[in-house]
Biopython code that builds the backbone (N, CA, C, O; Angstrom):
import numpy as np
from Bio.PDB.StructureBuilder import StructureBuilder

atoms = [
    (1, "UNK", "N", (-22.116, -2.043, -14.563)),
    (1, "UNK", "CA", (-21.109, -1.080, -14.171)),
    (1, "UNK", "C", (-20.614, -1.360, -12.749)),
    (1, "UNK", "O", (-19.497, -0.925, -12.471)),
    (2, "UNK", "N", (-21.261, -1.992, -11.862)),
    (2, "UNK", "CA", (-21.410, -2.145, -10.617)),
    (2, "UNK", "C", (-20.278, -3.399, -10.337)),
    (2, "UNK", "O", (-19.573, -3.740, -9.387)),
    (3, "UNK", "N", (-20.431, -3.698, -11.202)),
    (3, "UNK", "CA", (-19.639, -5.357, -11.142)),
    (3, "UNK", "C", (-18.008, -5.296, -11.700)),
    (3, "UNK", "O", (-17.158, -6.163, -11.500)),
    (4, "UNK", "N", (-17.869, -4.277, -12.302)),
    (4, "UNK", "CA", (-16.600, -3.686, -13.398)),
    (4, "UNK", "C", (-16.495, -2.849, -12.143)),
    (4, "UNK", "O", (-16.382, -3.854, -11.442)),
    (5, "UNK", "N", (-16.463, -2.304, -11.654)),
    (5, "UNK", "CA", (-15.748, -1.396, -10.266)),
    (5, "UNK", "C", (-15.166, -2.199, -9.380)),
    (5, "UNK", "O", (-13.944, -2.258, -9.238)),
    (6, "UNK", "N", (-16.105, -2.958, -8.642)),
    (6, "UNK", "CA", (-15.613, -4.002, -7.706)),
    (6, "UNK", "C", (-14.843, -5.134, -8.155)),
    (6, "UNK", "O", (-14.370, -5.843, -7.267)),
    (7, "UNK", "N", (-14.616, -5.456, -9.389)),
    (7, "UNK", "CA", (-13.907, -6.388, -9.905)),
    (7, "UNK", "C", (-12.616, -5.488, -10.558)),
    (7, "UNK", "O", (-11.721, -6.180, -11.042)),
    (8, "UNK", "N", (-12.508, -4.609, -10.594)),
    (8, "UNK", "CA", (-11.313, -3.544, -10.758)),
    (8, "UNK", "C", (-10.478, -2.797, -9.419)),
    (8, "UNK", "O", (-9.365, -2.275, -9.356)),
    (9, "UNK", "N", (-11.547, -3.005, -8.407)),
    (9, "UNK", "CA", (-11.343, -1.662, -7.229)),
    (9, "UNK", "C", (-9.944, -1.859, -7.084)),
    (9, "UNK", "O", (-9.376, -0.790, -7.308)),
    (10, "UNK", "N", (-8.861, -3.094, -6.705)),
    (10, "UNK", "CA", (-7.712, -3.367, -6.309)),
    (10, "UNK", "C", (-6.925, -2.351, -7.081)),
    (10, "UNK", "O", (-6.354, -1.359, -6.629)),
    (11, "UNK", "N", (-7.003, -2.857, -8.595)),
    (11, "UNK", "CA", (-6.011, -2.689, -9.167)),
    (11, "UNK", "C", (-5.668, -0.763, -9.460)),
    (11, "UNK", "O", (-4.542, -0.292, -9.618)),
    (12, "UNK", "N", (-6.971, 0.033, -9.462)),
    (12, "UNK", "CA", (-7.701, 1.468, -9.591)),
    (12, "UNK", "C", (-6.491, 1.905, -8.161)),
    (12, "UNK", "O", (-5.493, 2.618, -8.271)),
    (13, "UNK", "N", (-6.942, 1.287, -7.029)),
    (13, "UNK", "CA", (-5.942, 1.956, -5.731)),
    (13, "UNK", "C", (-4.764, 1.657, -5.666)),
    (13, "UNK", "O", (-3.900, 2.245, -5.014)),
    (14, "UNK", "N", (-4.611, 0.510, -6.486)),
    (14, "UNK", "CA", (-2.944, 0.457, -6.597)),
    (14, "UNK", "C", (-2.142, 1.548, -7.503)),
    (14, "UNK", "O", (-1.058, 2.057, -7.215)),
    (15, "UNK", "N", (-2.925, 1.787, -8.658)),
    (15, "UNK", "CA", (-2.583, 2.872, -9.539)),
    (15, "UNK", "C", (-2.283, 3.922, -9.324)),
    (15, "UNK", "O", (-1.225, 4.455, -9.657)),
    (16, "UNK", "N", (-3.693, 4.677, -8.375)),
    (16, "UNK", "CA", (-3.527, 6.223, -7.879)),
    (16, "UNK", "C", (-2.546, 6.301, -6.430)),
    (16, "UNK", "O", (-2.212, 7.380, -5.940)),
    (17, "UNK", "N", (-2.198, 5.109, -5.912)),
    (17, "UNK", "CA", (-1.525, 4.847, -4.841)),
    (17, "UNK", "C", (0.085, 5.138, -5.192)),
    (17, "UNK", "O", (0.805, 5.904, -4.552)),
    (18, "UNK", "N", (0.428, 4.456, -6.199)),
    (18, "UNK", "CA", (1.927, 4.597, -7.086)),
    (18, "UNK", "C", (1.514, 6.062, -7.978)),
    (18, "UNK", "O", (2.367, 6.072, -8.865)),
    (19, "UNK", "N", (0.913, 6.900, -8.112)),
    (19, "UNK", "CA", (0.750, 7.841, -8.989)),
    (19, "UNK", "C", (1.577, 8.774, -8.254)),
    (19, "UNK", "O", (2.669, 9.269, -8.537)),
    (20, "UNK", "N", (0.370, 8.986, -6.649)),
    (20, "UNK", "CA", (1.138, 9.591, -5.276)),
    (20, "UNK", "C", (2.277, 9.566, -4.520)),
    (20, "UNK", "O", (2.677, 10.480, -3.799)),
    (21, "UNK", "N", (2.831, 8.422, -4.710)),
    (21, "UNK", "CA", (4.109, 8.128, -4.199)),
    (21, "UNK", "C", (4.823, 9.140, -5.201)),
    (21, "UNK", "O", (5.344, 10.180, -4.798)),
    (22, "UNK", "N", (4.801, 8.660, -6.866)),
    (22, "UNK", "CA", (5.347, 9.510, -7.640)),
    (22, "UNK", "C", (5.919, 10.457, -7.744)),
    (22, "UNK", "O", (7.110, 10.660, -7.981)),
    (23, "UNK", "N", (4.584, 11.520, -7.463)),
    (23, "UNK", "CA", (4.648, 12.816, -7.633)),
    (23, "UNK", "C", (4.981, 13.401, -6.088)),
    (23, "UNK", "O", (5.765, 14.318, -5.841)),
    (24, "UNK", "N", (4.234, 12.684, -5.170)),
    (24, "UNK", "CA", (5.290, 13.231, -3.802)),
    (24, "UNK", "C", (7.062, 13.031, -3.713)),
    (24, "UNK", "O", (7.794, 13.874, -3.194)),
    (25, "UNK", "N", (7.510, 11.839, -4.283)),
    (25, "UNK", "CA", (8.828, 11.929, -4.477)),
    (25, "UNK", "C", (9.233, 13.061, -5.270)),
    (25, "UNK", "O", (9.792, 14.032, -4.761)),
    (26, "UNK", "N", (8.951, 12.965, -6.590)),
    (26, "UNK", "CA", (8.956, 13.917, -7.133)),
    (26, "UNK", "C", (9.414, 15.811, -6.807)),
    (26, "UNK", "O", (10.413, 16.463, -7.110)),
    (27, "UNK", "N", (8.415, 16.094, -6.230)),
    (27, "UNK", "CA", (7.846, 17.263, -5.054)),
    (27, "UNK", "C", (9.489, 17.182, -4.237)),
    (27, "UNK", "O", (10.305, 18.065, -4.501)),
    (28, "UNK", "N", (9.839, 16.096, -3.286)),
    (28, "UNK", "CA", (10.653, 16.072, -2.643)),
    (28, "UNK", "C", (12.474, 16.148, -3.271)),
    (28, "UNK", "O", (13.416, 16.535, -2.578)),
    (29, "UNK", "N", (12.528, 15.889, -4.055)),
    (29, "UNK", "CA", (13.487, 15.528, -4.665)),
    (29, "UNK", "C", (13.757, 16.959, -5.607)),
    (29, "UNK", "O", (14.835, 17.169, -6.163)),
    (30, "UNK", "N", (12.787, 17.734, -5.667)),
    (30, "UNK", "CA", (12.797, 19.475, -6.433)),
    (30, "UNK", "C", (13.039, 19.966, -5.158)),
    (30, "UNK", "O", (12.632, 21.127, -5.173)),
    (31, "UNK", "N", (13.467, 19.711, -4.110)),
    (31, "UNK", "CA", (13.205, 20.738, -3.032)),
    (31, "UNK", "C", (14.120, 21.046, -2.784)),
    (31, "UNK", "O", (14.144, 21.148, -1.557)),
    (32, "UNK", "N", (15.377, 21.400, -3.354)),
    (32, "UNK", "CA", (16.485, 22.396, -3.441)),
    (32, "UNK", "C", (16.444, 23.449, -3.243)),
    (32, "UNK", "O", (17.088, 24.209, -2.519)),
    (33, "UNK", "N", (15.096, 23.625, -4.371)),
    (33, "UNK", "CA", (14.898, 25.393, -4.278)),
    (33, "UNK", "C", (13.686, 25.669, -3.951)),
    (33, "UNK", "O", (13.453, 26.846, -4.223)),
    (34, "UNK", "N", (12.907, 25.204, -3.548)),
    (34, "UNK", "CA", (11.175, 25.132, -2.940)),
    (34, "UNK", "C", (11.353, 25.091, -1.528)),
    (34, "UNK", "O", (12.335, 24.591, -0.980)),
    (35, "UNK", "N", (10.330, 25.655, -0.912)),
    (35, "UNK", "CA", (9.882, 26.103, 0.761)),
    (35, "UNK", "C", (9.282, 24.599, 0.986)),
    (35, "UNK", "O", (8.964, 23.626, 0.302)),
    (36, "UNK", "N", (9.330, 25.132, 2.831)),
    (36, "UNK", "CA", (9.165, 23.613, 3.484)),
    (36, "UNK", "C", (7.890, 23.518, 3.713)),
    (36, "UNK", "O", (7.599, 22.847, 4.704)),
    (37, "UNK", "N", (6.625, 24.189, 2.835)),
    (37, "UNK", "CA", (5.523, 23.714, 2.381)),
    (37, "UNK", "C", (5.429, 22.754, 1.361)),
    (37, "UNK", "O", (4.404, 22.073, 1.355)),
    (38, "UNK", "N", (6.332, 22.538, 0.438)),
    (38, "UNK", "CA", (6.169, 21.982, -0.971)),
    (38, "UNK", "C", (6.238, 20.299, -0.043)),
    (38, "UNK", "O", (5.464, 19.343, 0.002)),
    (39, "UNK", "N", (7.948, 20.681, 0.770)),
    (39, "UNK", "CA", (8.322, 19.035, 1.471)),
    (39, "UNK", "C", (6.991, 18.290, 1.907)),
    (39, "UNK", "O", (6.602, 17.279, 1.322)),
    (40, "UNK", "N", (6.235, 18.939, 3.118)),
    (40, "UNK", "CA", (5.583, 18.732, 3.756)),
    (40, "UNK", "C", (4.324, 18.144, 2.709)),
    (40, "UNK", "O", (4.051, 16.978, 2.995)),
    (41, "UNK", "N", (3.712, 18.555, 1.854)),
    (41, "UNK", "CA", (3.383, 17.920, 0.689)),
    (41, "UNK", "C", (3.399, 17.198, 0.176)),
    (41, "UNK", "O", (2.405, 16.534, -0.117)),
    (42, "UNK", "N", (5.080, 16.877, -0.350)),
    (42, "UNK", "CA", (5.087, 16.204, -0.825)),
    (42, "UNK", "C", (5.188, 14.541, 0.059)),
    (42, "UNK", "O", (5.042, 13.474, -0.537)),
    (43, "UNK", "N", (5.436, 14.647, 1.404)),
    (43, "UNK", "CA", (5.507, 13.873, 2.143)),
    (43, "UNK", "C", (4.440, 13.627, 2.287)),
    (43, "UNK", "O", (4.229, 12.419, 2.175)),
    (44, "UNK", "N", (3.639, 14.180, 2.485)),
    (44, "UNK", "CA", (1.699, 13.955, 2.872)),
    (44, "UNK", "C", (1.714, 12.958, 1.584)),
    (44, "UNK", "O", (1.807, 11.795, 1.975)),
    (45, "UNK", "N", (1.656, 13.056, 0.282)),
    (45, "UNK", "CA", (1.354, 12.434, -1.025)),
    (45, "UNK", "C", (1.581, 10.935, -0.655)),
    (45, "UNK", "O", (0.835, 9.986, -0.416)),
    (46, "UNK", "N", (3.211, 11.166, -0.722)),
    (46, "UNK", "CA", (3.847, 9.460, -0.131)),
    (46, "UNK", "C", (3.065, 8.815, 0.818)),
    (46, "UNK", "O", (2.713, 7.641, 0.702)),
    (47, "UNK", "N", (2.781, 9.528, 1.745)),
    (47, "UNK", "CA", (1.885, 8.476, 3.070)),
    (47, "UNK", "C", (0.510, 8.223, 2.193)),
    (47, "UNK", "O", (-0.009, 7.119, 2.027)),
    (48, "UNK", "N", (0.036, 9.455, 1.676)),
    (48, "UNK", "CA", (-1.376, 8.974, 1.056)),
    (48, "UNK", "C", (-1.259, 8.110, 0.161)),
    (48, "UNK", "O", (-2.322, 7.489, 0.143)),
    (49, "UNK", "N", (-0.333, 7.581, -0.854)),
    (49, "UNK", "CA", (-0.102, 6.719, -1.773)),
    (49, "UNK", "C", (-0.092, 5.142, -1.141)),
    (49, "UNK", "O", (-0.717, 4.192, -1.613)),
    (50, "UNK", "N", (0.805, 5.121, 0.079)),
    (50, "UNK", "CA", (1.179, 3.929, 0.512)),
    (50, "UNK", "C", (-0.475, 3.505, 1.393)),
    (50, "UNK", "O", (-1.177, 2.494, 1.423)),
    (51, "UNK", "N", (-0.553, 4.712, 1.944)),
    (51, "UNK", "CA", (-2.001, 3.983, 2.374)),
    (51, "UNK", "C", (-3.182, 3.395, 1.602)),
    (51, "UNK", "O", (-3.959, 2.484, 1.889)),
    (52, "UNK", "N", (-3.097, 4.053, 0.721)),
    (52, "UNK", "CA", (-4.492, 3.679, -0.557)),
    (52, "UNK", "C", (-4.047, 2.046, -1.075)),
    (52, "UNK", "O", (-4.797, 1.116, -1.373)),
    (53, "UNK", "N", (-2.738, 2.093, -1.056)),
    (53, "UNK", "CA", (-2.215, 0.645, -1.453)),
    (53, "UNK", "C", (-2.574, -0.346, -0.940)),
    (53, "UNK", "O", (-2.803, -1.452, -1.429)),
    (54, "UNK", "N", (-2.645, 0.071, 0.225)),
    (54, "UNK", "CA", (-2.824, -1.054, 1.511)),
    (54, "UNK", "C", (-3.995, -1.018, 2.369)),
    (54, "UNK", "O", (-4.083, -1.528, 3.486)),
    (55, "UNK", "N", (-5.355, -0.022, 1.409)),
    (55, "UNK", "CA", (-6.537, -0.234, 2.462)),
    (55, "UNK", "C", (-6.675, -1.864, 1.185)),
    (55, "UNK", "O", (-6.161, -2.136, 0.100)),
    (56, "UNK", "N", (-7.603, -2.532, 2.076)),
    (56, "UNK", "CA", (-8.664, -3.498, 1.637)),
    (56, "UNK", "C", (-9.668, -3.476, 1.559)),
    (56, "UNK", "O", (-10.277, -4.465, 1.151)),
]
sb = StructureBuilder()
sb.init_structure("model")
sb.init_model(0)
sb.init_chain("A")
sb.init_seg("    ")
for serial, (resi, resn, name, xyz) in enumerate(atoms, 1):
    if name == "N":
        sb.init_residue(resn, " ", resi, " ")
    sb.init_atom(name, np.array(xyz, "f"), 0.0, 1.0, " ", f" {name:<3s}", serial, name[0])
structure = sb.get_structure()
């Protein structure tokens, strides 16, 4: 099991990395009619997405 994680880990943070971008765009792009908690959110998501992408 140990060996199937670390031989997966890349591709696992690239996934949930683009999941976040997603749904923070997402979030942002509804915000017509949503408070500038939802933005702020959804902006947090995007940074957390792009970062998970790009730890090593």
């Amino acid at each position: 099991m140990k060996g199937f994680y670390f031989r997966h880990r890349h591709k696992y943070k690239k996934i949930i990395g683009i999941a976040l971008g997603a749904i923070g765009l997402l979030i942002i792009i509804k915000m017509a009619s949503l408070e500038l908690l939802l933005l702020v959110i959804g902006i947090v998501l995007i940074v957390m997405g792009y970062l998970i992408m790009n730890i090593k």
